[in-house]
C-alpha positions as CSV (number, residue, x, y, z in Angstrom):
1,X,1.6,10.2,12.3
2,X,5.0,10.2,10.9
3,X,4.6,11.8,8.1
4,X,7.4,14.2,9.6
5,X,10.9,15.6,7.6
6,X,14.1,15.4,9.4
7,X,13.5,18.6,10.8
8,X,10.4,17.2,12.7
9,X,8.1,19.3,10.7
10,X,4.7,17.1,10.3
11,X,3.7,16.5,7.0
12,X,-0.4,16.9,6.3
13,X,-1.3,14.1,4.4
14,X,-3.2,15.8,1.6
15,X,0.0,17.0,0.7
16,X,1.4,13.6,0.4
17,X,-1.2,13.3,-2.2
18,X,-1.2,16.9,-4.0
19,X,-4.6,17.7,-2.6
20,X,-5.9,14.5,-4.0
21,X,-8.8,12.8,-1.6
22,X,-10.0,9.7,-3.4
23,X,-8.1,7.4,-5.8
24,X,-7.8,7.0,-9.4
25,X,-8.8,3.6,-9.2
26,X,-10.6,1.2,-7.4
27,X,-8.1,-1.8,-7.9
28,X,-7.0,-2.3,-4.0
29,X,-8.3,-3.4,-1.1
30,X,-6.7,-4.0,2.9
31,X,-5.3,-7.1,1.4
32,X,-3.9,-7.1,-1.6
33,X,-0.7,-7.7,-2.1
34,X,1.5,-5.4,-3.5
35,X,5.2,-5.7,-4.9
36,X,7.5,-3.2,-6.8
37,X,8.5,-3.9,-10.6
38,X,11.9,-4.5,-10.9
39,X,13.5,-3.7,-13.3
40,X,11.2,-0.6,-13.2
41,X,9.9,0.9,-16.7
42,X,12.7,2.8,-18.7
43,X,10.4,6.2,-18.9
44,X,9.9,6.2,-15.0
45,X,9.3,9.3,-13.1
46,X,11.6,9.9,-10.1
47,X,9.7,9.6,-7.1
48,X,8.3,11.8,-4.7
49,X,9.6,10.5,-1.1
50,X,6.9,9.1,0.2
51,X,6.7,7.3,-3.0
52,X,10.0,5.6,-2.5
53,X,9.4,4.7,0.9
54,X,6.7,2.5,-0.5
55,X,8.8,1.3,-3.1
56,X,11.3,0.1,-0.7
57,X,8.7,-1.6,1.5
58,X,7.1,-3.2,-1.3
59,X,10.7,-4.9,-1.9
60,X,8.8,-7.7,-0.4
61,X,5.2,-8.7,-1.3
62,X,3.0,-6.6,1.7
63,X,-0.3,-5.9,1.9
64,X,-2.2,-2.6,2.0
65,X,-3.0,-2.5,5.4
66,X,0.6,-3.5,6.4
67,X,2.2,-0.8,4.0
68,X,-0.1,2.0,6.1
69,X,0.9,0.3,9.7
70,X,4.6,0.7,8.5
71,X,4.2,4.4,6.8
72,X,2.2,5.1,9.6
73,X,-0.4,7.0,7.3
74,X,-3.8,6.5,6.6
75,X,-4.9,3.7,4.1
76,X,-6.7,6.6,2.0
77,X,-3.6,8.1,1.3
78,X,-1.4,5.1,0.9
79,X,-4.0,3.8,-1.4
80,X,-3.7,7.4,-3.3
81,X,-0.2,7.0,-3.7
82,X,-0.4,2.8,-4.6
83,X,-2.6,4.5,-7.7
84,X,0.2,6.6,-8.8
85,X,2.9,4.2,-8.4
86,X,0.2,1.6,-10.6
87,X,-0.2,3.8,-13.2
88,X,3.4,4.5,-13.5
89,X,4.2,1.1,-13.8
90,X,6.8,0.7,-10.3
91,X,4.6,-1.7,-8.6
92,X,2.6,-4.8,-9.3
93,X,-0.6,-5.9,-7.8
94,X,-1.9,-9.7,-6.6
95,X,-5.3,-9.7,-5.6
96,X,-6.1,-12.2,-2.7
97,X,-7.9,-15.0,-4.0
98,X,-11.6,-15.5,-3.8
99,X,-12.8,-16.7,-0.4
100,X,-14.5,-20.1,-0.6
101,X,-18.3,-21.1,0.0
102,X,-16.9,-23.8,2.6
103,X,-17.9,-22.5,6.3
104,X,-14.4,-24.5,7.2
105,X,-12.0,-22.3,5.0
106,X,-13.8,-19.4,5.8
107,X,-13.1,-19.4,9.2
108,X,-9.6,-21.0,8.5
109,X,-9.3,-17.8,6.6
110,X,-10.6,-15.3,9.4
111,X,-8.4,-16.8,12.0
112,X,-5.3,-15.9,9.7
113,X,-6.3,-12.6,9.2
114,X,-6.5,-12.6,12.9
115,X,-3.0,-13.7,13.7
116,X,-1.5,-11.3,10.8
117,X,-3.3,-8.2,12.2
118,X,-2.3,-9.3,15.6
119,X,1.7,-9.8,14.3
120,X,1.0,-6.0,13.3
């Protein structure tokens, strides 16, 4: 895990999340797609660090699952923090859209999920 300072001390990951072990909400999944708010809201809260590390890698539209590969932390606790960053208003959520009834695009859809985790 890389939770780690510059020190190389290692970081536990409830502490990441103030002791915190489920989220607020229930609003993400491995693949939705997240994005920062930009210009973000006037009353913001600075950031803890770990909370600007997402912000920076949600520069880009990522997914959960891809935010926790690249944090290296566990999807509970990126999903913890996602919650915070939500209900502050930094970041922006687009859900993946609903999977068709169609065998075809199902399994169009599996194969891409596939390649993506296998890209990771």
């Amino acid at each position: 895990m890389n939770g780690g300072d510059a020190a190389g001390r290692l970081v536990r990951p409830f502490t990441l999340t103030g002791g915190r072990t489920r989220p607020s909400r229930a609003d993400f999944t491995l693949i939705t797609m997240v994005t920062t708010v930009d210009p973000p809201p006037e009353r913001a809260v600075r950031p803890q660090p770990e909370h600007t590390r997402i912000l920076r890698r949600c520069a880009e539209p990522v997914t959960v699952a891809e935010l926790a590969v690249h944090l290296d932390l566990p999807v509970s606790v990126v999903v913890i923090m996602l919650c915070d960053l939500l209900e502050a208003g930094r970041i922006a959520l687009h859900r993946p859209a609903p999977v068709s009834r169609t065998p075809d695009l199902d399994l169009d859809l599996l194969q891409k999920v596939r390649d993506g985790l296998g890209r990771l």
